[in-house]
C-alpha positions as CSV (number, residue, x, y, z in Angstrom):
1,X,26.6,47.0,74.2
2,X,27.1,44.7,70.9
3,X,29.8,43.1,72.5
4,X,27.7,41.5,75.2
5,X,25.6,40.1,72.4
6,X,25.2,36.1,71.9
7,X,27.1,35.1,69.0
8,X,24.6,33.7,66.4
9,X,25.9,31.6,63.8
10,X,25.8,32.6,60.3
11,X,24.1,30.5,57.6
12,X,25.5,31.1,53.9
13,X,22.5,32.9,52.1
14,X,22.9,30.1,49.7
15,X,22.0,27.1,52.3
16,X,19.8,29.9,54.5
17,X,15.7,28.5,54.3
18,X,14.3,32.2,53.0
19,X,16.7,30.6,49.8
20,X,15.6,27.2,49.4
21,X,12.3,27.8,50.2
22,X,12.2,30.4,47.4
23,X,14.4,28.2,44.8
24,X,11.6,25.6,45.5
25,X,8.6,27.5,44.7
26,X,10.5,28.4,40.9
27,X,12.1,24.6,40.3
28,X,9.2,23.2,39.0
29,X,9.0,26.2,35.7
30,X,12.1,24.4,34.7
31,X,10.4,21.2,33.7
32,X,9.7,23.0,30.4
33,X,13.0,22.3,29.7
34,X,12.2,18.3,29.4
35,X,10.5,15.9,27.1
36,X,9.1,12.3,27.4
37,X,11.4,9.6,25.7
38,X,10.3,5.3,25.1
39,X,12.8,2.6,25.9
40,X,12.1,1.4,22.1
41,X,12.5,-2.0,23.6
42,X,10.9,-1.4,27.1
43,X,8.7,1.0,26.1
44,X,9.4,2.8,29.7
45,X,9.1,6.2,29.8
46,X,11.5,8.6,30.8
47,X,12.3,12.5,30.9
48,X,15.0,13.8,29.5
49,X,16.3,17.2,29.2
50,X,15.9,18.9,25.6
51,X,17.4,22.8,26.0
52,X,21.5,22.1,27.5
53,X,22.5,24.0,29.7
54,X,25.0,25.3,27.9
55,X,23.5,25.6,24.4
56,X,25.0,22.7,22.7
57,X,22.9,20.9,20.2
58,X,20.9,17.9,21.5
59,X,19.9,14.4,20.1
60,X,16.0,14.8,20.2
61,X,15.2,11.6,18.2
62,X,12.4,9.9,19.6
63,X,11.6,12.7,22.6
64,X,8.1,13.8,22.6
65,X,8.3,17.5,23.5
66,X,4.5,18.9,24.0
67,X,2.4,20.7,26.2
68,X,1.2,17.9,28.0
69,X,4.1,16.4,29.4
70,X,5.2,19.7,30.3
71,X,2.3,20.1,32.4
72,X,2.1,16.8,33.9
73,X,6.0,16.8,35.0
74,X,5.1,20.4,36.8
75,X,2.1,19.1,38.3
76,X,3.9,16.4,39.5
77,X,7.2,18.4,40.3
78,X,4.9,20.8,42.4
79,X,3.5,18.1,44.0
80,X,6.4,16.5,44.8
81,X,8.3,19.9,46.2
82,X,5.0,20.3,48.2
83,X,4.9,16.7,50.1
84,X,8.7,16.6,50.6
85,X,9.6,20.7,51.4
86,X,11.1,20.0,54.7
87,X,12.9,17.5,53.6
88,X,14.2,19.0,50.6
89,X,14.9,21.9,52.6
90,X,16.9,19.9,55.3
91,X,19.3,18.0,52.8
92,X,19.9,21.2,51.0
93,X,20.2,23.3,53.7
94,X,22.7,21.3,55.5
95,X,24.9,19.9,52.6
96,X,24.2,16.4,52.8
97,X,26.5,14.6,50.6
98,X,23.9,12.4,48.0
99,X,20.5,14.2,48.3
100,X,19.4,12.9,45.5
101,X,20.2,9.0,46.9
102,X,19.1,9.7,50.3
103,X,16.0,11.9,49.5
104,X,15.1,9.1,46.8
105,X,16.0,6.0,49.1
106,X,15.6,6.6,52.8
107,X,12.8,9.6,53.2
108,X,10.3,8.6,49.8
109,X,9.7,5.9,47.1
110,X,9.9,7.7,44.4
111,X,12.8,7.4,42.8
112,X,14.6,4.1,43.4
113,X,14.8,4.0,39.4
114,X,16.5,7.1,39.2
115,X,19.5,6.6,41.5
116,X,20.9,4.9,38.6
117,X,21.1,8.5,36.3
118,X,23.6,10.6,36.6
119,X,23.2,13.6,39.3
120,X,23.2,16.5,37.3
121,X,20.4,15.7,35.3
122,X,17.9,15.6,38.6
């Protein structure tokens, strides 16, 4: 009888594990979609994105857009979503408020540079 059955919750597909897990194996094709940039006075590298994502022309002075950085942000990316999946997939999954800041702060040292850029662009 269904009606005896244990109630299970239900998990949005969006949040579910089968989604994030699968989200996380494609993230790292998007780092196509970046280029390298120098602080001219630094001389710090950073990665910036150079396709909008709403098809608005970009400023691409001084962004080096080639196939090397393209592979070495995906290698890194996929190294990244490799060491950290269960993390990734805990935040996400459970809609922590600041992944970014508490993935980049409190679980890794990767990023404590990057908690100064705005969220949408990570």
């Amino acid at each position: 009888d269904p009606t005896d059955a244990p109630l299970v919750p239900q998990v949005p597909y969006a949040r579910s594990e089968a989604h994030l897990t699968e989200l996380l194996e494609h993230v790292c094709e998007k780092m196509k979609e970046y280029g390298e940039k120098a602080d001219p006075s630094t001389h710090r590298k950073s990665y910036v994105r150079v396709i909008s994502h709403d098809g608005t022309k970009m400023d691409l002075s001084g962004v080096k857009i080639d196939g090397d950085v393209t592979s070495s942000l995906k290698f890194a990316c996929e190294s990244i979503a490799e060491e950290y999946e269960d993390e990734l997939i805990e935040f996400l999954s459970h809609e922590a408020d600041n992944v970014k800041d508490r993935l980049c702060s409190k679980r890794t040292d990767l990023c404590d540079h990057a908690l100064h850029i705005p969220h949408d662009e990570l």
